[in-house]
C-alpha positions in Angstrom: 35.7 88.8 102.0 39.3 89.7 102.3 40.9 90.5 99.0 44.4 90.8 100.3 44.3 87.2 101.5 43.1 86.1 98.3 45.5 87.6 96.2 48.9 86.1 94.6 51.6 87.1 96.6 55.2 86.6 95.0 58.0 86.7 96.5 60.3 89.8 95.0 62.8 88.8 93.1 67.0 89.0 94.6 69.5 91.0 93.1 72.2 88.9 91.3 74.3 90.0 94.1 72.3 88.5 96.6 71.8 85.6 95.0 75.0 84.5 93.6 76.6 85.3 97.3 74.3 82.7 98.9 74.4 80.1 96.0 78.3 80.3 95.5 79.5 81.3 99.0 79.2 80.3 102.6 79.8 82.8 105.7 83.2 83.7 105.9 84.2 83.3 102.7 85.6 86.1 100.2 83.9 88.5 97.8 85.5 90.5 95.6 83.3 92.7 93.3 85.6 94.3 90.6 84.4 98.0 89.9 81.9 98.3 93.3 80.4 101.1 92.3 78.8 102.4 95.4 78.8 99.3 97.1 76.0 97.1 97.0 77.4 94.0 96.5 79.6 94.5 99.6 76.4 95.5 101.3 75.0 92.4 100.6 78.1 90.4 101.4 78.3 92.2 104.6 74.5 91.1 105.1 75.2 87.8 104.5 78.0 87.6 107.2 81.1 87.5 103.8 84.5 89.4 103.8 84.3 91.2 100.7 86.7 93.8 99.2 85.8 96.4 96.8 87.8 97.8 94.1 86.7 100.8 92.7 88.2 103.2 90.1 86.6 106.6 90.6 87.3 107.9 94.1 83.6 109.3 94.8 81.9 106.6 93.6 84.7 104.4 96.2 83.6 107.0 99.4 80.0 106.2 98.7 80.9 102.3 98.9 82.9 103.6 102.3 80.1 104.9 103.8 77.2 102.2 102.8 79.6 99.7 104.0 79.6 101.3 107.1 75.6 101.4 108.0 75.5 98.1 106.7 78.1 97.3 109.8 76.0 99.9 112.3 72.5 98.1 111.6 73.4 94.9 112.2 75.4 93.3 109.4 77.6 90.5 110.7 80.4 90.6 107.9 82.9 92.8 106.9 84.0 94.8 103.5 87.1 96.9 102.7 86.9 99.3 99.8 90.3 100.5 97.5 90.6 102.8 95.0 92.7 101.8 91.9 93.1 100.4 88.6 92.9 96.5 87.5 96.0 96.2 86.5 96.6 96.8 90.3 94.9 94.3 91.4 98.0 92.4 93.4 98.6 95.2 95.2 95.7 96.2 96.0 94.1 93.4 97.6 98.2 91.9 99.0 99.2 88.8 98.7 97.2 87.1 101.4 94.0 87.6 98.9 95.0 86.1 96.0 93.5 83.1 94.6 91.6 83.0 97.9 87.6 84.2 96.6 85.0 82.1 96.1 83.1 84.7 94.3 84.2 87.5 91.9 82.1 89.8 90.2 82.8 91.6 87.3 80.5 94.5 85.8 80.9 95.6 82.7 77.9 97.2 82.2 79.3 99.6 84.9 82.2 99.7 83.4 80.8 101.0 79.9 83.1 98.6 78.5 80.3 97.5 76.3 79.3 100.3 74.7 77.5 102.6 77.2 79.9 105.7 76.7 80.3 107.0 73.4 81.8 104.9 70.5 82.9 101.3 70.6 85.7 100.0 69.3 85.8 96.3 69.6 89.5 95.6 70.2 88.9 98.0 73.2 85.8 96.3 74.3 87.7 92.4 73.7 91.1 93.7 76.0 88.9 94.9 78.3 87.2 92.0 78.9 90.8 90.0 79.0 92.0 92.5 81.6 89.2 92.1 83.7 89.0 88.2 84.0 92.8 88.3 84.1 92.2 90.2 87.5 89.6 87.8 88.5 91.6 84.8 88.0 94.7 86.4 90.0 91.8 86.6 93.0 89.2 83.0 92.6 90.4 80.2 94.2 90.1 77.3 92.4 86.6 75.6 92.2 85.5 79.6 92.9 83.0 81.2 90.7 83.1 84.6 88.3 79.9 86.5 87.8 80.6 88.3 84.6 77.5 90.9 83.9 76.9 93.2 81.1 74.4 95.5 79.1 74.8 95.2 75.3 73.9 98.2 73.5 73.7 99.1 70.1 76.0 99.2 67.4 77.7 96.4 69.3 75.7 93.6 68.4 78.3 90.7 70.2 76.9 88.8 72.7 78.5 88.3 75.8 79.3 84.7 75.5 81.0 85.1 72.2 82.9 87.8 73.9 84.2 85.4 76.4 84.8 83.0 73.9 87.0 85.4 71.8 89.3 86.1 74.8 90.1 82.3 75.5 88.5 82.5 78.9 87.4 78.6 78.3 90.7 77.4 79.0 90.9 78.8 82.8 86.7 78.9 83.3 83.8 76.5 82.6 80.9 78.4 81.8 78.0 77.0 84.5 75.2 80.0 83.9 74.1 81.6 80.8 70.9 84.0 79.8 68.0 82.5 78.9 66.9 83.6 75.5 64.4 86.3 76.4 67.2 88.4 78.5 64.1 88.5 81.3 65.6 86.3 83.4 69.0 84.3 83.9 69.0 80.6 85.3 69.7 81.6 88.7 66.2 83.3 88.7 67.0 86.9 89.7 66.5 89.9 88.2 67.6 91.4 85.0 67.2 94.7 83.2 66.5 95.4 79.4 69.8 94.0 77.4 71.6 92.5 80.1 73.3 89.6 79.8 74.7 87.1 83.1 77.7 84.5 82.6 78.7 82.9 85.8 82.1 81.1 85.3 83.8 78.4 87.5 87.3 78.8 87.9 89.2 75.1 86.9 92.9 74.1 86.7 94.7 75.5 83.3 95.3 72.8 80.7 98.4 71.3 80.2 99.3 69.9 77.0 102.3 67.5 77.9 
C-alpha cells in the first residue's frame, strides 16, 4: 500500500501578501506596501505580474528590498517594483504625482513598524497618531473603490485592539471596513496565514462624506 497517496494533503497556506494581491488586484495594477521591509510584498507583486512601489524608512532594510526585487525580475517575474527610502510624511514626493490616488492595493504594517508596542514602552497617543499618519499616506495613494490592508501584532501592556484603533482615528469616514479577524487570531477571513497576536483589517477606500 502506498501511504503517501493515502494521506491528507493540504494545500499551504498564502501569505496575506499573496493573497490580498490576487483578491484585490489584477495584472498591471498598483501596489504600494508602506514600510516594505525587505521586500516581499513587492516580490510577490512582481510575481504576480503588478507595479508595486516600496517605501521603506531604514536604508538597509530598503537595499535588501533592491536586491530581492531584482531576482524576482531575473527568474522570471513578469511585473515590476521600485523601492524609495523616506519618511510617510513624504509620501507625495516620493511616489510623484502620477501615483497618487492611483493603487488598488496599499498595505500598511504596523507590526513592522513597532507602532504597536514591539519596541520598548507604549504611549498610546503615539501609537493613535501613528496610525492617523499612516492611513493618511494611504489615502493620498488608493484610488477610490481600492483596498487598504492594515496589519498588526498587539503586544502587551497595550491591550487595544486594532479595530478600536481604527475607530479612534476616524478612519470610517474615508474607509469601509470589508475584513476583520476572526475571534481565535488563527486565521483572518481571507484564509491565509497569521502569527500569534496578529490582527488583519482590510479597508475599502469610499468617497468622503459630505454633510450639505
Amino acid at each position: 500500500m502506498n501511504l503517501a497517496i493515502s494521506q491528507k494533503h493540504e494545500a499551504p497556506q498564502r501569505t496575506v501578501a499573496a493573497l490580498a494581491i490576487a483578491r484585490y488586484t489584477e495584472p498591471g495594477e498598483l501596489v504600494v506596501d508602506l514600510g516594505c521591509g525587505s521586500g516581499r510584498a513587492l516580490v510577490e507583486a512582481i510575481h504576480a505580474d503588478r507595479l508595486a512601489i516600496g517605501i521603506e524608512r531604514n536604508s538597509r532594510l530598503a537595499r535588501e528590498a533592491r536586491e530581492a526585487v531584482v531576482q524576482a525580475t531575473v527568474h522570471g517575474g513578469p511585473g515590476f517594483a521600485a523601492v524609495v527610502v523616506g519618511e510617510l510624511a513624504d509620501v507625495p514626493q516620493l511616489v510623484g504625482s502620477d501615483s497618487l490616488h492611483r493603487a488598488s492595493l496599499v498595505f500598511v504594517d504596523l507590526s513592522r513598524a513597532g507602532v504597536l508596542g514591539v519596541h520598548g514602552r507604549v504611549e498610546v497617543a503615539g501609537v493613535v497618531q501613528r496610525l492617523s499618519d499612516a492611513l493618511g499616506a494611504a489615502r493620498q495613494l488608493v484610488r477610490e473603490g481600492g483596498h487598504v490592508v492594515v496589519r498588526a501584532e498587539i503586544r502587551q501592556p497595550f491591550c487595544r485592539d486594532l479595530a478600536e484603533l481604527l475607530s479612534e482615528v476616524g478612519a470610517r469616514s474615508e474607509f469601509e471596513v470589508v475584513v476583520v479577524p476572526v475571534p481565535d487570531r488563527g486565521q483572518c477571513q481571507m484564509r491565509c496565514r497569521l502569527t500569534r497576536n496578529e490582527e488583519i483589517v482590510v479597508l475599502r477606500a469610499v468617497s468622503p462624506t459630505n454633510d450639505a
